[in-house]
N, CA, C and O atoms as CSV, one atom per row, in Angstrom:
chain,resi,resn,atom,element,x,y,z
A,1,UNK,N,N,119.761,97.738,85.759
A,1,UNK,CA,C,119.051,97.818,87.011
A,1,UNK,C,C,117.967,98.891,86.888
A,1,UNK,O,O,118.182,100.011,86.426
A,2,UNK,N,N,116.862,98.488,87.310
A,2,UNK,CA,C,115.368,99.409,87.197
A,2,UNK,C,C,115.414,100.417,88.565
A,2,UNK,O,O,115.655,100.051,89.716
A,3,UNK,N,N,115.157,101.589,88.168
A,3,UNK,CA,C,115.019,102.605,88.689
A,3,UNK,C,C,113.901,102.604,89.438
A,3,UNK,O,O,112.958,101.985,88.945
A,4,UNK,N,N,113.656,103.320,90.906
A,4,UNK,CA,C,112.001,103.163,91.211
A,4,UNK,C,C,111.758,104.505,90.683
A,4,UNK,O,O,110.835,104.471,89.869
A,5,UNK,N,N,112.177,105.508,90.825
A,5,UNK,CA,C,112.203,107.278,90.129
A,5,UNK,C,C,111.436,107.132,88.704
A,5,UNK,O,O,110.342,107.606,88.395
A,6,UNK,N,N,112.263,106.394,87.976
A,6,UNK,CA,C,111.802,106.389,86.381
A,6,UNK,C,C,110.416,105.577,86.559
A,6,UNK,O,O,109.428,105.999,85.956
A,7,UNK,N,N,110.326,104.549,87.281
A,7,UNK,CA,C,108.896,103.429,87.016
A,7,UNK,C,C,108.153,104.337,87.556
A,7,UNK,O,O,107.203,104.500,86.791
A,8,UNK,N,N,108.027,105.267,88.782
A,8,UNK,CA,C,107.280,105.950,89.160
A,8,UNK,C,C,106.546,107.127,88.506
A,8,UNK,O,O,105.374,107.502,88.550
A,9,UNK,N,N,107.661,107.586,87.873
A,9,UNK,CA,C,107.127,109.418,87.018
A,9,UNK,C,C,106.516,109.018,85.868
A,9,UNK,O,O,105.520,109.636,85.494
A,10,UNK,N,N,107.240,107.411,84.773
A,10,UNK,CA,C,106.678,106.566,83.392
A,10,UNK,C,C,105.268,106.298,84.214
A,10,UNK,O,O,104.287,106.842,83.706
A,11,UNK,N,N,105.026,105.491,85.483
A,11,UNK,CA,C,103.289,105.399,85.847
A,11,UNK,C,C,102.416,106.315,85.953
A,11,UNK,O,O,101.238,106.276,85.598
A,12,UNK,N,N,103.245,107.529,86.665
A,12,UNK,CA,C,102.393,108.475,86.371
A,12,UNK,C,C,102.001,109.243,84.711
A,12,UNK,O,O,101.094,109.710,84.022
A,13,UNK,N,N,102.872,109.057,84.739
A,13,UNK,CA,C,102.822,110.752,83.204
A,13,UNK,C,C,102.403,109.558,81.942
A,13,UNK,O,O,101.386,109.945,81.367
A,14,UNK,N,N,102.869,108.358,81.430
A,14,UNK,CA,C,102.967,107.293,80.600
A,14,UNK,C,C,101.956,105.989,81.177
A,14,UNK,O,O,101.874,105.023,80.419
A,15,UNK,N,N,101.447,105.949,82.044
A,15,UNK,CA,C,100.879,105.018,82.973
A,15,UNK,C,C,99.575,104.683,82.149
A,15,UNK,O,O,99.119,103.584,82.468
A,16,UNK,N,N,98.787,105.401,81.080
A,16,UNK,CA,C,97.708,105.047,79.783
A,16,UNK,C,C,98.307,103.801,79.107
A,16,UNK,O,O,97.727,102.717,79.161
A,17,UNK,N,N,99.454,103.971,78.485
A,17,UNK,CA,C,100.279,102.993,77.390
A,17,UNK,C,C,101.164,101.944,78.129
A,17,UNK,O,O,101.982,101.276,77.497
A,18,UNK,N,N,100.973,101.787,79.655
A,18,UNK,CA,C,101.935,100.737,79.717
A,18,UNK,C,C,103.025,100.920,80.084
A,18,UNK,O,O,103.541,99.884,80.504
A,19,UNK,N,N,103.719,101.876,80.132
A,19,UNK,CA,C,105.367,102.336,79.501
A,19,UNK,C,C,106.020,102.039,80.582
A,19,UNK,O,O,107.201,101.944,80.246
A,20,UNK,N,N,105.881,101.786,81.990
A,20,UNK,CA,C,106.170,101.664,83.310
A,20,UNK,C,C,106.023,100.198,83.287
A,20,UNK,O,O,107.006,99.677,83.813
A,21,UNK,N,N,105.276,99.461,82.927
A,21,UNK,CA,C,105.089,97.925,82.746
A,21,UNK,C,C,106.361,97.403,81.945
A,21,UNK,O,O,106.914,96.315,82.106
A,22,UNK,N,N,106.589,98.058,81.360
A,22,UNK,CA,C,107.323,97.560,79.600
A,22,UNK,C,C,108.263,98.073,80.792
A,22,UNK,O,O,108.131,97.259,81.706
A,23,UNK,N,N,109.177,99.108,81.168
A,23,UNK,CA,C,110.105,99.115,81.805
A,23,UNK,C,C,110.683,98.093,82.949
A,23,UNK,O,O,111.819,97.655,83.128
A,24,UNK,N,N,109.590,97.908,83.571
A,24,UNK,CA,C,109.825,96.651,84.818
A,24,UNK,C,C,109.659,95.229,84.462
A,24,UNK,O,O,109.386,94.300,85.223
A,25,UNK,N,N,109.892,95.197,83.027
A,25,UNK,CA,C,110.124,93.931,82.501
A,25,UNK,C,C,108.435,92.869,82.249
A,25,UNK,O,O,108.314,91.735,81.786
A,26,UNK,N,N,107.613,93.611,82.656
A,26,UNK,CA,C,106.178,93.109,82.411
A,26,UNK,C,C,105.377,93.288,81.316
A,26,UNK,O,O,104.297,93.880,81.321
A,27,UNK,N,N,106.117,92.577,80.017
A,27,UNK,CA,C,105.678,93.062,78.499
A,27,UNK,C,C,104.068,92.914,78.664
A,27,UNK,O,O,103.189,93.714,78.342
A,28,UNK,N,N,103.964,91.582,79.294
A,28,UNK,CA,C,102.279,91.000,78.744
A,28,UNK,C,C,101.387,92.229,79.441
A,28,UNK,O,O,100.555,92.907,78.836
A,29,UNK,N,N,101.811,92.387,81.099
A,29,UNK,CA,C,100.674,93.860,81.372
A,29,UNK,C,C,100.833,94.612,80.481
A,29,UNK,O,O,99.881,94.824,79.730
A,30,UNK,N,N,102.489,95.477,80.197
A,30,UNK,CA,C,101.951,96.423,79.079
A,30,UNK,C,C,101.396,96.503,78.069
A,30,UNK,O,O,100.884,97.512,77.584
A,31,UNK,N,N,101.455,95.020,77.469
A,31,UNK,CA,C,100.405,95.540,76.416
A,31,UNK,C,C,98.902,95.049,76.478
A,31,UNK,O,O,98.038,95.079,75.601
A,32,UNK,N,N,98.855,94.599,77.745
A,32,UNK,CA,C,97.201,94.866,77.817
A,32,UNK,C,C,96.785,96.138,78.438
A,32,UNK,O,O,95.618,96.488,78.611
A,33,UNK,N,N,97.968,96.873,78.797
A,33,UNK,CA,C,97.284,98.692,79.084
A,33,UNK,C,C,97.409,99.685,77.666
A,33,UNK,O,O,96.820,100.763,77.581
A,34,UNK,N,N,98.271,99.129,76.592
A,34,UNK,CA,C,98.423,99.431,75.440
A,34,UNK,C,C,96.897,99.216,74.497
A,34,UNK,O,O,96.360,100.066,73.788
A,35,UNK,N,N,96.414,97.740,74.772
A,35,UNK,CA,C,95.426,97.666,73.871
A,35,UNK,C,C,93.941,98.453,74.646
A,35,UNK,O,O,92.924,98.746,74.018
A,36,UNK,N,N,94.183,98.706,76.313
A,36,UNK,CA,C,93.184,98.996,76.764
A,36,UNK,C,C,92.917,100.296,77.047
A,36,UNK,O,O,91.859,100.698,77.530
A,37,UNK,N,N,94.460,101.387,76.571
A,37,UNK,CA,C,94.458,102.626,76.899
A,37,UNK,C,C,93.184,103.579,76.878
A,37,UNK,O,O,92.834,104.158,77.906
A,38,UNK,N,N,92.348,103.755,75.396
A,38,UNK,CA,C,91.178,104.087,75.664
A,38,UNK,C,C,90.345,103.976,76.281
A,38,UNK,O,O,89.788,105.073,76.271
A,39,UNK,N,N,89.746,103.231,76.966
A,39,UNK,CA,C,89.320,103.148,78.153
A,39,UNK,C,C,89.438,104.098,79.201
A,39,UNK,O,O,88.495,104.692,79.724
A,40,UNK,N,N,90.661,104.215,79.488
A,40,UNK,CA,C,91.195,105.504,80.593
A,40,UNK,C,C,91.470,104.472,81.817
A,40,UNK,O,O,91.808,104.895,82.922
A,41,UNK,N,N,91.360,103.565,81.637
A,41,UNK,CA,C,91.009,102.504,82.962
A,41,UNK,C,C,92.642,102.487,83.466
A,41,UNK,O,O,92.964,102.808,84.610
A,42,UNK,N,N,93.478,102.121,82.569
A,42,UNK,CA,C,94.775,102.201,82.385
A,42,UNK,C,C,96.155,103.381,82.839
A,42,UNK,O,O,97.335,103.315,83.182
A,43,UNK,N,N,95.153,104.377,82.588
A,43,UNK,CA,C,95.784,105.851,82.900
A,43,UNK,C,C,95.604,105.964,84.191
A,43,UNK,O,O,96.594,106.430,84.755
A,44,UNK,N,N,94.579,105.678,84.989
A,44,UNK,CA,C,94.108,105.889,86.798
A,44,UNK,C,C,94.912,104.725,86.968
A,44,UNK,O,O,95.571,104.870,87.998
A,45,UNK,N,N,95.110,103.821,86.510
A,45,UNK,CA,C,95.828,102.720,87.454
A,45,UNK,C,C,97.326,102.528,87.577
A,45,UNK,O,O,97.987,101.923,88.420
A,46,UNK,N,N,97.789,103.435,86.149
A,46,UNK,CA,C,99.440,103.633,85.919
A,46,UNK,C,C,99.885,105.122,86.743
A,46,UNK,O,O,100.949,105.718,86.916
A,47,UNK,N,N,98.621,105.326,87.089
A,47,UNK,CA,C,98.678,107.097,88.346
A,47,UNK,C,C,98.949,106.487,89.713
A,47,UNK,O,O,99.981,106.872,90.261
A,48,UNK,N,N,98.472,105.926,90.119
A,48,UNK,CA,C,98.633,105.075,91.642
A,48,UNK,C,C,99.696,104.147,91.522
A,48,UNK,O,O,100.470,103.861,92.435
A,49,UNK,N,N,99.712,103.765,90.577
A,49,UNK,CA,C,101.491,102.748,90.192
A,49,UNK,C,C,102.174,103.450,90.512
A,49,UNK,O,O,102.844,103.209,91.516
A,50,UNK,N,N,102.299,104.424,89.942
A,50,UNK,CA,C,103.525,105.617,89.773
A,50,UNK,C,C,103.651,105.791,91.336
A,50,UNK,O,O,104.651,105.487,91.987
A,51,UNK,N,N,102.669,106.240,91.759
A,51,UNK,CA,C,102.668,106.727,93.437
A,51,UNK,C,C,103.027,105.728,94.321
A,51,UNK,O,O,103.734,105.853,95.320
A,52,UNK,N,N,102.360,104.466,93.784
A,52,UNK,CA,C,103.277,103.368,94.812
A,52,UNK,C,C,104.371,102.774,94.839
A,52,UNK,O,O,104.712,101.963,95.700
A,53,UNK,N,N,105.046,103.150,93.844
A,53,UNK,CA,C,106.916,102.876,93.084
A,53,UNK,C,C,107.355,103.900,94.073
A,53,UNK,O,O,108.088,103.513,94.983
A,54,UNK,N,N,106.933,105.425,94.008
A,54,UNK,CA,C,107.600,106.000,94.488
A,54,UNK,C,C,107.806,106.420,96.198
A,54,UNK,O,O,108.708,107.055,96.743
A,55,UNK,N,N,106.314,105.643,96.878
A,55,UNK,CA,C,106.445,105.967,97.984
A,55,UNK,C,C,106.936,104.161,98.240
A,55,UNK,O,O,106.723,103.575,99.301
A,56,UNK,N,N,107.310,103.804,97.562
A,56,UNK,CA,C,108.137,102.106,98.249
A,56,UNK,C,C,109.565,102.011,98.636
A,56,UNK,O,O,110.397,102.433,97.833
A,57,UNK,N,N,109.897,101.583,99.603
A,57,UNK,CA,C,111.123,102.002,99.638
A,57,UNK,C,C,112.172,101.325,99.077
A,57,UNK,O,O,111.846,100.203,98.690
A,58,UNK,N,N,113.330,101.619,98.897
A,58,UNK,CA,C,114.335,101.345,98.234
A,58,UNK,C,C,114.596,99.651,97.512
A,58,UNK,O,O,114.646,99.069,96.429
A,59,UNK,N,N,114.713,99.407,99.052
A,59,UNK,CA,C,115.140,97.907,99.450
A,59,UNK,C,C,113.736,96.690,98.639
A,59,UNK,O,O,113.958,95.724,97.909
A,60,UNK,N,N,112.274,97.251,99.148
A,60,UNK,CA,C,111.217,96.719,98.336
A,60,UNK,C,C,111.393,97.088,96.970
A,60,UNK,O,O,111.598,96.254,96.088
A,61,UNK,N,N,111.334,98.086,96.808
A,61,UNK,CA,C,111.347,98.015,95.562
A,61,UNK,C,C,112.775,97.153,94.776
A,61,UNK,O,O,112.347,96.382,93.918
A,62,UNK,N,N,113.992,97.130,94.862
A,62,UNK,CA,C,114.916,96.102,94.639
A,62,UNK,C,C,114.437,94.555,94.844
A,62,UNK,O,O,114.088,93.956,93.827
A,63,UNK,N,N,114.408,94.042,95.783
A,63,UNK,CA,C,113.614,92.874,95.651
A,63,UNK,C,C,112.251,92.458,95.455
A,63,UNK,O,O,111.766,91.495,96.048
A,64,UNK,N,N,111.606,93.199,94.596
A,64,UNK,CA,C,110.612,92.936,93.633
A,64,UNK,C,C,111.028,93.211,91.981
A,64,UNK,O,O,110.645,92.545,91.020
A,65,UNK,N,N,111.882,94.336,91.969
A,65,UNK,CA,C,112.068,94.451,90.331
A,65,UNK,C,C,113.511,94.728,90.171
A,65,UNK,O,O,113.996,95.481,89.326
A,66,UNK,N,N,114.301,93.887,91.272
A,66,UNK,CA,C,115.564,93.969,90.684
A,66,UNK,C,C,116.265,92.704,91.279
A,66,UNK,O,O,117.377,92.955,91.744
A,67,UNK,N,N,115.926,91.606,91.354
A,67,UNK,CA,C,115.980,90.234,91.606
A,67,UNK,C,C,117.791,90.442,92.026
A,67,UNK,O,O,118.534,91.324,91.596
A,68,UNK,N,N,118.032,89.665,92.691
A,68,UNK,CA,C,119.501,89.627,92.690
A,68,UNK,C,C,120.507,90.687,92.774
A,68,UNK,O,O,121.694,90.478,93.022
A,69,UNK,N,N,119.910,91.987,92.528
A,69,UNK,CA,C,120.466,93.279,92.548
A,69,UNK,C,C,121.127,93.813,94.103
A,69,UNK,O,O,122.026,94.650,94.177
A,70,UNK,N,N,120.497,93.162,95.271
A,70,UNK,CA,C,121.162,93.633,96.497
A,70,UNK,C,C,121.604,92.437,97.161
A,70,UNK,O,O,121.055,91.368,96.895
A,71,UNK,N,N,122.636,92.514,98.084
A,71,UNK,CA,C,123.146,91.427,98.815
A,71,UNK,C,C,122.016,90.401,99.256
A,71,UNK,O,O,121.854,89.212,98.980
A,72,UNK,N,N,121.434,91.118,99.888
A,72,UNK,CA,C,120.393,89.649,100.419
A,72,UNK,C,C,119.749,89.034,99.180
A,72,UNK,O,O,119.258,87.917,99.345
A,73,UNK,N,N,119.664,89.631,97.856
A,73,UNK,CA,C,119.124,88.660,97.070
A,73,UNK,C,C,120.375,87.898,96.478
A,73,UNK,O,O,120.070,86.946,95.758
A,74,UNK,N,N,121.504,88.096,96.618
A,74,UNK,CA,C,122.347,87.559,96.137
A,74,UNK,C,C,123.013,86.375,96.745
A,74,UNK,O,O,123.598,85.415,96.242
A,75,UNK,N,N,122.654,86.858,98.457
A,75,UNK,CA,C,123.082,85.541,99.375
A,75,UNK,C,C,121.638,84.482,99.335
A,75,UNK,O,O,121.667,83.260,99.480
A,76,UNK,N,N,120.655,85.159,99.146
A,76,UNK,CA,C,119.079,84.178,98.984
A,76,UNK,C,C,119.707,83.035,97.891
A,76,UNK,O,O,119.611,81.809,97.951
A,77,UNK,N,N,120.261,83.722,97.057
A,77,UNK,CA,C,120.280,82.493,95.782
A,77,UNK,C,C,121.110,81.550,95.554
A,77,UNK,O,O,120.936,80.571,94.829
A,78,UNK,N,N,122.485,81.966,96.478
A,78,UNK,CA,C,123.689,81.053,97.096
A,78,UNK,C,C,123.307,80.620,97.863
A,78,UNK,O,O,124.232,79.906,98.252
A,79,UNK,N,N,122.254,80.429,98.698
A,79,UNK,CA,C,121.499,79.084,100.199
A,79,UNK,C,C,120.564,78.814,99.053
A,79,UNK,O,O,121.333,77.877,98.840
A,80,UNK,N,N,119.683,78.721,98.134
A,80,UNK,CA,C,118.807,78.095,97.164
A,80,UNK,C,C,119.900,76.820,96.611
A,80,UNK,O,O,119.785,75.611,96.813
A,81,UNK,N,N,121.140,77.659,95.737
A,81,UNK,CA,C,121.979,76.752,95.322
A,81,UNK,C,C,122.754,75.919,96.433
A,81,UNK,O,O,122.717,74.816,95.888
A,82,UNK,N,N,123.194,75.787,97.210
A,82,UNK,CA,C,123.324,75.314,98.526
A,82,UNK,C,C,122.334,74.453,98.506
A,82,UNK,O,O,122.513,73.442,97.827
A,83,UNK,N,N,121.334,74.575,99.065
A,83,UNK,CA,C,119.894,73.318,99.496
A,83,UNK,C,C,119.478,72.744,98.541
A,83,UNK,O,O,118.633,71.852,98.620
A,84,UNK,N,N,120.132,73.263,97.178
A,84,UNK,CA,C,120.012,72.364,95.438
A,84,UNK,C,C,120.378,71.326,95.958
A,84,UNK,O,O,119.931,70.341,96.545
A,85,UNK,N,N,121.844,72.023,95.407
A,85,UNK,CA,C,123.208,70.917,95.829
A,85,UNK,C,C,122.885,69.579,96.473
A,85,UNK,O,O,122.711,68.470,95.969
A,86,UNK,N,N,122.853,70.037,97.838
A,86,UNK,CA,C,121.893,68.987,98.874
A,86,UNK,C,C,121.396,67.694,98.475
A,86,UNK,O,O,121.676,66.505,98.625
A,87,UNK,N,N,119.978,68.902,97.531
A,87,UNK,CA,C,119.315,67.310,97.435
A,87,UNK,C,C,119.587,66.676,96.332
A,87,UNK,O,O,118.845,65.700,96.223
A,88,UNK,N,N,120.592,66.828,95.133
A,88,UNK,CA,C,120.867,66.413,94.480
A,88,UNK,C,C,121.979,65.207,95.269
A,88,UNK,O,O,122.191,64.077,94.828
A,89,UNK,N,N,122.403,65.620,96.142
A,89,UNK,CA,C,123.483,64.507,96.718
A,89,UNK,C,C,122.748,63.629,97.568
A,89,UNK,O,O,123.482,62.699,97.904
A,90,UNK,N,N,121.970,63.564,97.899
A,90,UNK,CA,C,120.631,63.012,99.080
A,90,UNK,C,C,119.774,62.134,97.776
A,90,UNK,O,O,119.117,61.123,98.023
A,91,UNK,N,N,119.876,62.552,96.762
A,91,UNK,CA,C,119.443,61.634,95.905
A,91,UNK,C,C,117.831,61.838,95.355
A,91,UNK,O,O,117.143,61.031,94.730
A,92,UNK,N,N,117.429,63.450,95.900
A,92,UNK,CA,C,116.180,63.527,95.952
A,92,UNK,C,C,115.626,64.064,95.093
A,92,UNK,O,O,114.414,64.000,94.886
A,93,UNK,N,N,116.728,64.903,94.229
A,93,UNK,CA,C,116.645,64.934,92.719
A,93,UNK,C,C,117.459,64.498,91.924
A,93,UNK,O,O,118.460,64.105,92.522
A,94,UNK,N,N,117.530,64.352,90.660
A,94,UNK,CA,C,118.242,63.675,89.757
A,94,UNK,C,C,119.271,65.052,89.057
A,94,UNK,O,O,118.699,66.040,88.597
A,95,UNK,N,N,120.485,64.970,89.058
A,95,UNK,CA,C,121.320,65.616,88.015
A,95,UNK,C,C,120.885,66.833,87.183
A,95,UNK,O,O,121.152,68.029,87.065
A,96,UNK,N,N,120.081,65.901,86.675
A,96,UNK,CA,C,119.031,66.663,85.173
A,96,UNK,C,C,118.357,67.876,85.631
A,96,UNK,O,O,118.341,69.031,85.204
A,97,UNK,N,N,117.659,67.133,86.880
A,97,UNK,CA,C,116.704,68.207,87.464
A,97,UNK,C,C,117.385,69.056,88.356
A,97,UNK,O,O,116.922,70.180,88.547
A,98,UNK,N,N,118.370,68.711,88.910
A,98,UNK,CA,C,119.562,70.247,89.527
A,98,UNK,C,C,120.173,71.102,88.474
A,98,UNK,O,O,120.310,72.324,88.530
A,99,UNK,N,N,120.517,70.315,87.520
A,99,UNK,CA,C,120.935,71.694,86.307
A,99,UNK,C,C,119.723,72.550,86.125
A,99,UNK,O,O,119.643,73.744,86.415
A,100,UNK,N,N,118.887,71.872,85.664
A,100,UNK,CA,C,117.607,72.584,85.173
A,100,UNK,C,C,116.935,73.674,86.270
A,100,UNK,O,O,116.226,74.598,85.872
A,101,UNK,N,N,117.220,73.475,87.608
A,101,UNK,CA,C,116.614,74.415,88.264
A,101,UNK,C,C,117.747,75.396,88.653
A,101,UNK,O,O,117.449,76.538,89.001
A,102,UNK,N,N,119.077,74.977,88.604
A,102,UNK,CA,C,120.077,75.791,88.863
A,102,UNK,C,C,120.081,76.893,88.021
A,102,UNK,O,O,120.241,78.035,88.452
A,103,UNK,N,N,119.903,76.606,86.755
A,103,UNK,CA,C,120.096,77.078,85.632
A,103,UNK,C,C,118.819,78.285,85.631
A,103,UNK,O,O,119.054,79.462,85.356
A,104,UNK,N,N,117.414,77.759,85.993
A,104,UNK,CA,C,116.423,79.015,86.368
A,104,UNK,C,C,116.922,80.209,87.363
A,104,UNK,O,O,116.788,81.402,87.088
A,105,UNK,N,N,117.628,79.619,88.778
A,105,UNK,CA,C,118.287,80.182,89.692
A,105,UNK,C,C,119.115,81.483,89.648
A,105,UNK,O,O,119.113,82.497,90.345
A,106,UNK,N,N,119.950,81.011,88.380
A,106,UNK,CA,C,120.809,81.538,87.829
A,106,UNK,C,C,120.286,82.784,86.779
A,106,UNK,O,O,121.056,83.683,86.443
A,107,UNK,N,N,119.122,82.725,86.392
A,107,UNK,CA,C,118.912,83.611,85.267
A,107,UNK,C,C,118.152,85.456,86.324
A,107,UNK,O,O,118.114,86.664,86.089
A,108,UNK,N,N,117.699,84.465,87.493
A,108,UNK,CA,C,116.989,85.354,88.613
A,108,UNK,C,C,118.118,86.196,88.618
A,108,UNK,O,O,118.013,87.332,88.155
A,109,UNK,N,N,119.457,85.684,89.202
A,109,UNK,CA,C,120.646,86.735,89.461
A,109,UNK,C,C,120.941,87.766,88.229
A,109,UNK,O,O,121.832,88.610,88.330
């Protein structure tokens, strides 16, 4: 489970290289602040990251970078699977295509 403390102080102090990206599971940004660090463009924008991790509150910040991590994302994904279910019995998707999205569903948690 991602910290907002750590993504916040890594945006600020590490926020040139990415390192706050790469933590919150966003390889591809980090390494376009990795290849773009010189610039500096990267460093001002991983400074205001930092500041907006840390002034976000708890709950936002969990359901943006911690999917499934608090009850309501956990009951969100049991009524998703629920209204699957559904239309797989309604006939409105096929089998194939309820595993297959269950199975995405499932990786969120």
């Amino acid at each position: 489970m991602r910290n907002k403390l750590i993504a916040g102080l890594l945006g600020i102090f590490l926020g040139s290289f990415g390192v706050h990206k790469f933590y919150l599971g966003k390889t591809g940004i980090g390494i376009l602040y990795v290849c773009l660090f010189w610039t500096g463009l990267p460093g001002f924008i991983g400074f205001i990251e930092g500041i907006f991790y840390l002034a976000m509150s708890e709950e936002d910040f969990n359901r943006r970078y911690n999917p499934g991590a608090t009850v309501g994302g956990i009951q969100s994904a049991m009524n998703d699977l629920v209204r699957l279910k559904s239309l797989m019995d309604q006939g409105i998707i096929t089998p194939s295509e309820y595993e297959e999205r269950r199975e995405r569903l499932m990786q969120k948690i």
